[in-house]
PALUM-961479 format. One record per residue (C-alpha): x, y, z. Coordinates in Angstrom, 3 decimals. Layout:
# residues N
        xx        yy        zz
         X         Y         Z
...
END
This chain:
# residues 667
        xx        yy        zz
    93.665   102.629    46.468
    93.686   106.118    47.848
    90.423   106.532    47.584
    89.572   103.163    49.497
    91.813   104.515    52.296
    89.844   107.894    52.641
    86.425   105.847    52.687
    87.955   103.820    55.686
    89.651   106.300    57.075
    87.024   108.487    58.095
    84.995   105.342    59.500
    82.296   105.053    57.507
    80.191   102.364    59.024
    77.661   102.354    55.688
    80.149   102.578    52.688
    77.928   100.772    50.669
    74.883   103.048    49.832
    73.623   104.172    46.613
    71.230   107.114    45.515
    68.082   105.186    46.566
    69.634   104.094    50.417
    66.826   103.675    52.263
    69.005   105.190    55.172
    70.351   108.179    53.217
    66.677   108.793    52.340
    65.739   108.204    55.885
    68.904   111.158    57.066
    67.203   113.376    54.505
    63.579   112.950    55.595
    64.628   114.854    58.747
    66.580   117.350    56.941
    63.170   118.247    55.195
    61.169   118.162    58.238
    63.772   120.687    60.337
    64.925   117.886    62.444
    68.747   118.167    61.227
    71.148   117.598    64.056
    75.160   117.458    64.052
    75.318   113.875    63.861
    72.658   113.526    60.636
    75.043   116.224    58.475
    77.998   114.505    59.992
    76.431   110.848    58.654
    75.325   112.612    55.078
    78.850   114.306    54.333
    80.664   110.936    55.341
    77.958   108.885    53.023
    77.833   111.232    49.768
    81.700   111.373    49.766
    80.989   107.835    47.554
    78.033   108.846    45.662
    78.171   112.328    44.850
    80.904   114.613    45.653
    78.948   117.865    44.958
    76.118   116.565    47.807
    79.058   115.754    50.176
    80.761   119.459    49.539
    76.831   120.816    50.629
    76.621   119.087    53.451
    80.078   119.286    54.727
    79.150   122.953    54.528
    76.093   123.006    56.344
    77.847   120.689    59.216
    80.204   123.429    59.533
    77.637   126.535    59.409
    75.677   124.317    62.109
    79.233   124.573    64.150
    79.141   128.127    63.532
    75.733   128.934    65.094
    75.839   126.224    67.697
    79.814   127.198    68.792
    80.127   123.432    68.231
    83.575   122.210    67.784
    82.978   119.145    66.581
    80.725   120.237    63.743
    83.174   122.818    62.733
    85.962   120.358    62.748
    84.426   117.647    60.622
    83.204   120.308    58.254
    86.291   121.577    57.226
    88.025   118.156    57.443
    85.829   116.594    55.451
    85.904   119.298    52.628
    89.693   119.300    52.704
    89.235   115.157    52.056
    86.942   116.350    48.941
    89.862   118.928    47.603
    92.674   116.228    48.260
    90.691   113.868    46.547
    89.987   115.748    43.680
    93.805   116.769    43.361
    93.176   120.272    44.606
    96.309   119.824    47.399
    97.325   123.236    47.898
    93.810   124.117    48.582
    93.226   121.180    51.058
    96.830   121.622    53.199
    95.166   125.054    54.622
    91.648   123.032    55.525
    93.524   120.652    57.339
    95.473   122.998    59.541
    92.354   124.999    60.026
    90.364   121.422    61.347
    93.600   120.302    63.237
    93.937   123.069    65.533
    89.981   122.835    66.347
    90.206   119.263    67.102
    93.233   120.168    69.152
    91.489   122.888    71.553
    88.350   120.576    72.196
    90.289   117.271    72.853
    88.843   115.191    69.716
    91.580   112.068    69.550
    89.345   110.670    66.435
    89.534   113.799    64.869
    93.601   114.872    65.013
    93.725   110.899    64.524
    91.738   111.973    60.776
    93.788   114.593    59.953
    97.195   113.948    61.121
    96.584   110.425    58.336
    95.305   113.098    55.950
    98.792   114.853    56.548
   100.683   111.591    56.278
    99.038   111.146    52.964
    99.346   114.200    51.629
   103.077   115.027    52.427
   103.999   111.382    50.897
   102.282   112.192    47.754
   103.887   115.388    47.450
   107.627   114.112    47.895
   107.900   114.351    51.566
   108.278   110.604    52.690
   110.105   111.349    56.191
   107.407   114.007    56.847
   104.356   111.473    56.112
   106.419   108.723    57.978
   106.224   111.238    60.837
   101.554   111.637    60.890
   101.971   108.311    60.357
   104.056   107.891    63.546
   101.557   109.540    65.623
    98.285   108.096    64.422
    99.980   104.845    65.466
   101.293   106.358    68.984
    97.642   108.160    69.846
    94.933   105.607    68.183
    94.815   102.959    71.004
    92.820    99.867    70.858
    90.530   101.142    74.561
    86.698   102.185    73.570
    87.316   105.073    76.123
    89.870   106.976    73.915
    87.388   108.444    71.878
    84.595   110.380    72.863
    80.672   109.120    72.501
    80.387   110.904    68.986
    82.685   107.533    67.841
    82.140   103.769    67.224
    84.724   102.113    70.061
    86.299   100.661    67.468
    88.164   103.477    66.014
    90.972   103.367    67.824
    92.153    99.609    66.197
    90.603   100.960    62.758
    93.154   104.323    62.472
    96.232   101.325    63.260
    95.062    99.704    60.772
    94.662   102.162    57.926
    98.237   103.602    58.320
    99.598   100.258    58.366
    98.211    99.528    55.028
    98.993   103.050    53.638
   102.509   102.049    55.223
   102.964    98.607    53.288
   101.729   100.270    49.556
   103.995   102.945    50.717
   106.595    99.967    50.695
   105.963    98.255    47.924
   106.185   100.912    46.018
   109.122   101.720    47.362
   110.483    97.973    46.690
   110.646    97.597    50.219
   109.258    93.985    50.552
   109.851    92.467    53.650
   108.622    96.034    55.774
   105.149    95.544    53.152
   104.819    92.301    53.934
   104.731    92.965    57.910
   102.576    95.728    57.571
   100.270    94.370    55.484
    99.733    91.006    57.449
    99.580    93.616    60.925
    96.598    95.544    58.564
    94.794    91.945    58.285
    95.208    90.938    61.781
    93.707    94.458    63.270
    91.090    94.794    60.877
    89.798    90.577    61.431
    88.535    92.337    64.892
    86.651    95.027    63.883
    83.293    95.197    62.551
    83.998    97.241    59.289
    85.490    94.533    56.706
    85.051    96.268    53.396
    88.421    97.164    52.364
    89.606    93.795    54.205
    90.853    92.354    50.455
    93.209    95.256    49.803
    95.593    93.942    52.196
    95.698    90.690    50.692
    96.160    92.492    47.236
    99.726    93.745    48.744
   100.723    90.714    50.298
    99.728    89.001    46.603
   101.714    91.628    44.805
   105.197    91.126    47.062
   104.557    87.179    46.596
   104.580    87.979    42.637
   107.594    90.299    42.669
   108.894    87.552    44.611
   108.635    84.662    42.341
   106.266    82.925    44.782
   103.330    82.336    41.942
   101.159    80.028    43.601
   100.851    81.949    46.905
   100.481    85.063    45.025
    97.350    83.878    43.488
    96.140    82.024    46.768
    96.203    85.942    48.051
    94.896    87.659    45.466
    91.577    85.067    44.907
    91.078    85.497    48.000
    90.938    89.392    48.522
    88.663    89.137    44.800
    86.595    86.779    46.778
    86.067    89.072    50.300
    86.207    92.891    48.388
    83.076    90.979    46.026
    81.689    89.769    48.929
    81.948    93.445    50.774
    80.972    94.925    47.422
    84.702    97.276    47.061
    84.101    97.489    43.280
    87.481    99.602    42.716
    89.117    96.874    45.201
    88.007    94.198    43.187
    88.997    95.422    39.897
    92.435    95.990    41.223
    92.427    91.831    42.057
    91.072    90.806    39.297
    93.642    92.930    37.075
    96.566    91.596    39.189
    95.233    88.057    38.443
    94.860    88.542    35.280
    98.613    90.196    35.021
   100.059    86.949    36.880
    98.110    84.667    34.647
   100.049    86.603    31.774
   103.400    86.129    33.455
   102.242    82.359    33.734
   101.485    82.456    29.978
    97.543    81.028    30.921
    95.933    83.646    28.127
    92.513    82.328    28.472
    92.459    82.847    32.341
    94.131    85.939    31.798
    91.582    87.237    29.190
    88.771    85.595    32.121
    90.179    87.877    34.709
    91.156    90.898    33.031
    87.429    91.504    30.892
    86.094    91.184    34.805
    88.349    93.779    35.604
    88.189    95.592    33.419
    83.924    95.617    33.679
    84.002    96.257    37.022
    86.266    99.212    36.967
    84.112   100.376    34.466
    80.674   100.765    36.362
    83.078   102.012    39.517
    84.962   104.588    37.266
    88.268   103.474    38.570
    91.061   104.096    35.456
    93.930   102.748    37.262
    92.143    99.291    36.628
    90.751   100.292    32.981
    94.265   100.906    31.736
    96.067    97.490    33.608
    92.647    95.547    32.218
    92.473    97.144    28.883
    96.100    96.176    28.503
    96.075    92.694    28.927
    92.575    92.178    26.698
    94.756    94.311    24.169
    97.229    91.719    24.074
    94.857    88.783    24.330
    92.888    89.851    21.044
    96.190    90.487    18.823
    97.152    86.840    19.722
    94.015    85.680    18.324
    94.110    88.135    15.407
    91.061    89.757    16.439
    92.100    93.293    15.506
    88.731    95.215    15.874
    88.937    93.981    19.288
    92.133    94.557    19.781
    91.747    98.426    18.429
    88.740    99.172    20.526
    90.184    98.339    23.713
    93.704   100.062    22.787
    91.672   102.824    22.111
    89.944   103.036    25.505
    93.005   101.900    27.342
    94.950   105.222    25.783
    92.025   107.131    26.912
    92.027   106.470    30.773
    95.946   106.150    30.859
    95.014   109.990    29.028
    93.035   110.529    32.182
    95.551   109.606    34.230
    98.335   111.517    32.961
    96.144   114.618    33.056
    95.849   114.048    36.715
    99.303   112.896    37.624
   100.176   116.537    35.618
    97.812   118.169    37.630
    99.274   116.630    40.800
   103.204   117.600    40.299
   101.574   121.382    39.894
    99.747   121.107    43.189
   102.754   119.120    44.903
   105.180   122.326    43.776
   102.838   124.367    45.284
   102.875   122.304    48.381
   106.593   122.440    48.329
   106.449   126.208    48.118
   104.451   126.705    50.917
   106.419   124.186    52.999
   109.179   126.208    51.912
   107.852   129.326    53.011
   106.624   127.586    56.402
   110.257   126.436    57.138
   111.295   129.423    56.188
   109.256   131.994    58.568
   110.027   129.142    61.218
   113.762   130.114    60.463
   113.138   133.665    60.827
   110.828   132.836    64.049
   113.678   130.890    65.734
   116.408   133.694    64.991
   114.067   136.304    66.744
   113.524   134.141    69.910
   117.196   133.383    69.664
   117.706   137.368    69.676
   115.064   137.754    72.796
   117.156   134.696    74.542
   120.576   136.284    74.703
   118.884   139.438    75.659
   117.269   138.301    77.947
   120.325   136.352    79.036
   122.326   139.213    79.172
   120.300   140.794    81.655
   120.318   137.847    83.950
   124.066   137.911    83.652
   124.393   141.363    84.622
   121.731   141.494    87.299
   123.538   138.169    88.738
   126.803   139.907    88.530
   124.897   142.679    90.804
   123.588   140.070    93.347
   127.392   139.115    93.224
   128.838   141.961    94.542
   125.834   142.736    97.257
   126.573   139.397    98.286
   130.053   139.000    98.762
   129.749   142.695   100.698
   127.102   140.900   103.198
   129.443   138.063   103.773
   132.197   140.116   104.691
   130.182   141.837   107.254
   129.218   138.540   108.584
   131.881   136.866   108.747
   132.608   137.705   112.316
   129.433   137.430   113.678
   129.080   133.502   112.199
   132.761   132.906   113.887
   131.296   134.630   117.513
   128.156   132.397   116.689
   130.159   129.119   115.903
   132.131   129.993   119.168
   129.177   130.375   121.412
   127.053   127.268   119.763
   130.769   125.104   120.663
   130.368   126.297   124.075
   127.026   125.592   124.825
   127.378   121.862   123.482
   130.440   121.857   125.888
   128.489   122.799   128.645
   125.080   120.687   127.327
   127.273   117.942   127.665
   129.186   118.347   130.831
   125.640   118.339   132.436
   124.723   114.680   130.307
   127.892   113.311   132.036
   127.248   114.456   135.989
   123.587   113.372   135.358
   125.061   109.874   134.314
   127.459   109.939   136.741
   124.493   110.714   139.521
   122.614   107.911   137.731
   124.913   105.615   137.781
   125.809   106.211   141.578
   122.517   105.960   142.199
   121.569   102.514   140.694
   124.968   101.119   142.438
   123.381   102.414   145.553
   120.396   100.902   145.039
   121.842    97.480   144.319
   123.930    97.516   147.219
   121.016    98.308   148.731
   118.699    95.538   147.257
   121.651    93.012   148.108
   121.486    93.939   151.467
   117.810    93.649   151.816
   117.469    90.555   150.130
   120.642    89.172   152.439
   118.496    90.458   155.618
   115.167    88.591   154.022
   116.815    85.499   153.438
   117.250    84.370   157.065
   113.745    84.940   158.286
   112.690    83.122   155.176
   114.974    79.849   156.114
   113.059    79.791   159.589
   109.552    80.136   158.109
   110.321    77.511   155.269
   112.424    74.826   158.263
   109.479    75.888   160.885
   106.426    74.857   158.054
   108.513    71.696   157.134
   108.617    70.800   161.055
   105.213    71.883   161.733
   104.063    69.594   158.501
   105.702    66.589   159.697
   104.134    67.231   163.815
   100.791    67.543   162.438
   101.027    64.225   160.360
   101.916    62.309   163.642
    99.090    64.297   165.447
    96.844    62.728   163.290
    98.054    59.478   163.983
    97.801    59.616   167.511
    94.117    60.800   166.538
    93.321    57.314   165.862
    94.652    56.271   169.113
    92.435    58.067   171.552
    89.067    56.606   172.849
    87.481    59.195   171.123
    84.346    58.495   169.229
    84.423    58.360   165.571
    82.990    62.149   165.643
    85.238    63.614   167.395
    87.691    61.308   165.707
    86.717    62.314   162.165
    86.487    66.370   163.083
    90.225    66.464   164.429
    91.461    64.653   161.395
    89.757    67.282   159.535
    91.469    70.167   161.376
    95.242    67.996   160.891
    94.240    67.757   157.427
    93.774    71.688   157.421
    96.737    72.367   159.039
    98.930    70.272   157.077
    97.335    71.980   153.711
    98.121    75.457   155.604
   101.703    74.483   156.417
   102.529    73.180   153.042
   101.170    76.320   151.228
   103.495    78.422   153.873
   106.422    76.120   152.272
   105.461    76.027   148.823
   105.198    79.949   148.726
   108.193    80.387   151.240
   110.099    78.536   148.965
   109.310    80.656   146.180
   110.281    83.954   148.159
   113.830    82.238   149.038
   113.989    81.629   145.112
   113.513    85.236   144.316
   116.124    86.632   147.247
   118.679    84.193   145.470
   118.011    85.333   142.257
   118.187    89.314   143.897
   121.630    88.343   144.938
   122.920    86.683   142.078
   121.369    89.730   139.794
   123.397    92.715   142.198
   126.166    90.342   142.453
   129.376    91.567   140.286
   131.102    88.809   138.451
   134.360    87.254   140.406
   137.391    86.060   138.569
   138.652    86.855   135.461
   137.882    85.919   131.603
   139.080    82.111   130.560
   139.356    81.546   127.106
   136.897    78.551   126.236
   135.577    76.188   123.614
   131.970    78.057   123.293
   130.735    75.212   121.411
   131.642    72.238   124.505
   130.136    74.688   126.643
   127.350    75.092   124.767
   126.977    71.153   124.563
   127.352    70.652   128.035
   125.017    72.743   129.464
   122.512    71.784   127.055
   122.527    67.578   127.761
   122.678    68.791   131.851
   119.639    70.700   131.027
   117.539    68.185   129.240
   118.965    65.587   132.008
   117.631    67.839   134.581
   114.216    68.030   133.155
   113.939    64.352   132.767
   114.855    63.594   136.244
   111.401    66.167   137.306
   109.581    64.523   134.483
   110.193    60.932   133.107
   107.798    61.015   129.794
   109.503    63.787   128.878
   111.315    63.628   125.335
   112.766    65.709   123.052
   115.072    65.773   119.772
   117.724    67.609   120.625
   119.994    69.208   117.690
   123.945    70.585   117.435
   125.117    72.503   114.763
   128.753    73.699   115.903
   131.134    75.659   113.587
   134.428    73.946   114.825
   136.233    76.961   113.535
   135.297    79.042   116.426
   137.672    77.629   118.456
   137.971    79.134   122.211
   137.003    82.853   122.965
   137.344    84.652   126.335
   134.294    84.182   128.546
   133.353    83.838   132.218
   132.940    80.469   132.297
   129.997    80.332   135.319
   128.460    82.982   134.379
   128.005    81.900   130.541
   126.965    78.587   131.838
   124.480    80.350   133.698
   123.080    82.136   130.478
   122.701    79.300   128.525
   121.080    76.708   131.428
   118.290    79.875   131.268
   117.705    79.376   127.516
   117.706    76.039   127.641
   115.345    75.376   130.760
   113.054    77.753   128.829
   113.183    76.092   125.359
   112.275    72.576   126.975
   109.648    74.681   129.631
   107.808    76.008   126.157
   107.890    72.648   124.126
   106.991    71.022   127.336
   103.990    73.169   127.450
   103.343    72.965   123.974
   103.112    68.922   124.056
   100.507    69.368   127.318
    98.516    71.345   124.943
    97.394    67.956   123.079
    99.087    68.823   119.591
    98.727    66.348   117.366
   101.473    65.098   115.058
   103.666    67.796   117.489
   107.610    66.509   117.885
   109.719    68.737   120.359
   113.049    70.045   119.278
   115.591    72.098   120.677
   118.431    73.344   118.789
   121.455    75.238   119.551
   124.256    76.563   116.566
   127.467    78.615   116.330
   128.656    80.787   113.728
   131.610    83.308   113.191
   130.291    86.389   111.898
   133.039    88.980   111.136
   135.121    89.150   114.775
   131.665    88.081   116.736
   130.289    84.529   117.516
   127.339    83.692   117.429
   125.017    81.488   119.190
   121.551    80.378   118.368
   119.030    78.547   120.946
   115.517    77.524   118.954
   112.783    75.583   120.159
   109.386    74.866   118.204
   107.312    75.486   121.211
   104.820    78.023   122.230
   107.101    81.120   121.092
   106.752    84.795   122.464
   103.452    86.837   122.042
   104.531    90.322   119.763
   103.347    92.270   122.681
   105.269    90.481   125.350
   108.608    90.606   123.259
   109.705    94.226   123.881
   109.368    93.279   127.772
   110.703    89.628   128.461
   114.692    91.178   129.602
   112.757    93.629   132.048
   113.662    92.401   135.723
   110.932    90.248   137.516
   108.399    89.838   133.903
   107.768    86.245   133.369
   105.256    84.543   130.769
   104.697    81.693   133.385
   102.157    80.660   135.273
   102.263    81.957   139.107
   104.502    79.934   141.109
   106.796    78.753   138.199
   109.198    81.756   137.424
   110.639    84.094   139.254
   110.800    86.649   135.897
   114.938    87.292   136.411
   116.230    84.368   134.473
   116.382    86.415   131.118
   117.133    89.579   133.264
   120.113    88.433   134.903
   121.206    86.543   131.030
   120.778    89.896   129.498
   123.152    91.266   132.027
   125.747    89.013   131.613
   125.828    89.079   127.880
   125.447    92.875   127.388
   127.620    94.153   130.571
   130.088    91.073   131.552
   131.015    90.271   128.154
   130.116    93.171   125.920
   127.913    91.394   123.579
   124.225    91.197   122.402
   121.236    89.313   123.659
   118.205    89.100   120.597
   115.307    87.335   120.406
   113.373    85.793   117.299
   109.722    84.200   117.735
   106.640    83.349   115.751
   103.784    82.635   117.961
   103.092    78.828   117.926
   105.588    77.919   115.620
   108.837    78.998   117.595
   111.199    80.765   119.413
   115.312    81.665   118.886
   117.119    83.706   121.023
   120.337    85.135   119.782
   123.860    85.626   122.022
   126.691    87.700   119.843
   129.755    87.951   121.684
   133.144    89.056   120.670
   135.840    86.589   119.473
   138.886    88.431   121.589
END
């Protein structure tokens, strides 16, 4: 079993080869022509480890000279790696635990992942043979943590497979680990996560082994019939793979569950197949467990000849394999000494830097106990000057901010002036405006009955049609001086109701009735200008509201703006020729903490992004010439933020709609 893990292990892609491999013949061809590279020793060690140890122990060492003379890490690395595989395998551990440390801390320094992945499994194995479970369980650990399944892990000197094959191999190391641990259900899981990572991968050879486990807990378990479903089936793939030692191994454990079964003759079947196939593979696990069972078989039949001969060659490999399990305790008490003596100067390492630490710490103590003193001297000294600072900075704020409050005061003095001032101007404007606007509206009506009398003269139809031409002119003239006088006497109104200051005092009213109201005189109003005008209108009140304190006219006045401009914008959006397009205009109140809240939405044309930040500025309108006087939202925004002390937002998505926002507070 070991040995099948090594083979896979190190990723041999060709496990199969013999003496007369055309591609081992091929790899030495260019040894014997001088073309030997790092990757054709690195090929030759991996194949010979099968066929002939001696070859693989020559050209390990010649991969690792190469390294030498061509400073090549990877060559040196795999040398010694591979030649600590040959002494492990051979039993020689105490030789092999050196080699590996040697091969690990090259593959460390030049980055190889495949390689540490190699050894630190080499470890795993190694310290679990020798006693050490936790310690294996701990290489183990890592190959699992830093073998990935990503091609990339591993540099181009690797299949891109090798990242799913090293997962695999410690999981089935892990599950004969616990089996032989009688750890069932943890082999079980590892051995079905060995099949699962190795079905995607291209190397299959030792495939069957992990159906030998999962066979073997089945048995132990009492579960007979899938036990042999598992274990014909890894005979059938390791024949199929050729994994000679692997398939003496399933045909022995068929043949021992056929004995349990008390099936002789199947038995007998399956154990001589074992037992030939371990012999031309050399395996004596599978020689003794064969030779065993055909011992048995041939007493029952009173064949005794038989019966000797095999005895006799069953006692000699279980001979074999006591001389190597002997040899094996030796090397795993020398292991233990030298892990000994590792933990041991690692003891004696950490009591010196523990030494060098509270020196070290010592001196920081007494150097901070220096810094200490120097600095509690310095802060006496300063003391005074950080109180004279404090006391100056205190001032200067003072005085910072005795100039903010003149320069609002100025301000503010200022802007009154100027509104008293733009009241009075826009009082002065408005009378000279009446007389131009009653003047055009007289002259209008005098040229229409010029132009009748036209028609009364004895003029001839000339002159007749060229003076009706010149009433027609003057009438057109006249009525633009109205339309546009008009529109000046709208803005001097609006002037004076923006500078005017609120009269009366705060009422306490039902927001939402006032809300209501203003919103069915609005849509009346509309209607009366335009008769095929429709829209749903919508109410969502919170009737816990109640009354709050307002100025009634000057509320009303904010929300107759809103709503004028949320029926203006679906009005507009209907003359666009949307199709499917239903207008709606929506107001709601909310209580929100000690505010109220009211919301005015309409789905119209809503407010361009770049127009939003300017729509409360005085005289800015988004309508067409002649339609707005751009104070409506001005004047709102005063009342709500100055009268009443509340808020004034705005919400819009272009083309889909617009909500403007009034917070006010509830007392």
């Amino acid at each position: 079993m070991k040995k099948a893990v090594l083979i896979l292990l190190l990723g041999i892609a060709r496990l199969g080869f013999t003496q007369d491999n055309p591609i081992i013949d091929s790899l030495k061809g260019s040894l014997t022509f001088g073309n030997a590279d790092s990757s054709t020793l690195w090929r030759l060690s991996l194949d010979y480890m099968t066929i002939n140890s001696d070859s693989c122990r020559i050209y390990s060492r010649q991969l690792y000279d190469l390294g030498l003379k061509a400073h090549s890490a990877f060559c040196k690395g795999w040398g010694l790696g591979i030649s600590g595989v040959m002494m492990d395998e051979t039993g020689n551990y105490s030789s092999s635990f050196p080699v590996y440390e040697q091969a690990m801390n090259i593959f460390i320094r030049s980055g190889d992942s495949c390689g540490i992945c190699v050894i630190d499994f080499r470890l795993g194995l190694l310290y679990s043979n020798a006693g050490f479970p936790d310690l294996g369980q701990g290489f183990y650990q890592k190959v699992l943590k830093f073998a990935p399944a990503d091609p990339h892990f591993f540099n181009r000197n690797y299949p891109s497979y090798y990242g799913r094959f090293f997962k695999g191999l410690t999981m089935l190391d892990l599950s004969q680990y616990y089996l032989n641990h009688s750890k069932l259900d943890s082999a079980l899981i590892c051995a079905h996560s060995f099949m699962r990572i190795l079905s995607g991968i291209p190397e299959k050879r030792y495939q069957g082994d992990g159906l030998i486990i999962i066979g073997q807990v089945y048995r132990i378990q009492g579960h007979m019939e899938l036990a042999m479903k598992y274990l014909k089936q890894a005979a059938y793939l390791l024949a199929a793979n050729g994994n000679k030692s692997g398939l003496s191994r399933a045909y022995a454990r068929i043949g021992e569950l056929f004995d349990e079964e008390k099936v002789p003759d199947s038995a007998y079947y399956y154990a001589l197949r074992s037992f030939m196939t371990a012999k031309k593979a050399g395996y004596y696990p599978s020689i003794a467990a064969s030779g065993v069972i055909l011992t048995k078989y041939f007493r029952s039949k009173n064949h005794l000849d038989s019966a000797f001969w095999y005895q006799e060659i069953t006692l000699g490999a279980k001979d074999s394999l006591s001389r190597e399990n002997k040899r094996h305790s030796f090397q795993i008490m020398v292991i233990r000494e030298q892990l000994d003596r590792q933990r041991n100067d690692e003891a004696r390492q950490q009591l010196v830097n523990k030494i060098r630490f509270f020196v070290l710490l010592s001196g920081v103590v007494i150097l901070l106990l220096l810094a200490l003193g120097l600095w509690l001297n310095n802060r006496q000294k300063k003391k005074s000057n950080i109180q004279l600072n404090r006391q100056k900075t205190d001032l200067e704020l003072a005085m910072a901010g005795l100039k903010a409050t003149q320069q609002q005061l100025i301000q503010a003095e200022k802007m009154a002036s100027l509104g008293e001032l733009t009241a009075g101007i826009a009082h002065e404007i408005q009378n000279p405006l009446n007389f131009v606007n009653n003047f055009s509206e007289v002259s209008i009506e005098l040229a229409g009955e010029l132009k009748g009398e036209i028609d009364k003269t004895a003029l001839t139809t000339e002159e007749k049609s060229a003076l009706t031409l010149l009433s027609d002119d003057l009438i057109n003239n006249q009525q633009k001086i109205n339309q546009h006088g008009r529109r000046a006497d709208s803005i001097v109104k609006s002037m004076l109701q923006h500078s005017r200051k609120s009269s009366g005092e705060k009422e306490s009213v039902d927001i939402n009735e006032l809300a209501d109201e203003y919103l069915r005189l609005s849509y009346h109003g509309l209607r009366a200008k335009d008769k095929g005008f429709n829209a749903a209108l919508e109410t969502r009140f919170d009737a816990e509201i109640g009354k709050i304190p307002v100025f009634p006219q000057d509320m009303g006045r904010v929300l107759l703006n809103l709503f004028n401009n949320a029926f203006y914008s679906v009005s507009e959006k209907m003359k666009s020729g949307n199709p499917g397009f239903a207008p709606l205009v929506s107001v709601s109140s909310k209580k929100i903490g000690n505010m109220v809240e009211l919301r005015v939405m309409d789905n119209g044309m809503g407010i361009p992004v770049m127009e939003r930040d300017k729509i409360f500025l005085p005289f800015f309108t988004t309508k067409p010439t002649g339609e707005g006087t751009g104070l409506g939202l001005s004047i709102s925004y005063d009342i709500v933020t100055r009268q009443h002390g509340g808020k004034l937002l705005v919400e819009s998505q272009p083309g889909e709609y617009a909500t403007f926002i009034i917070l006010l507070p509830d007392k």
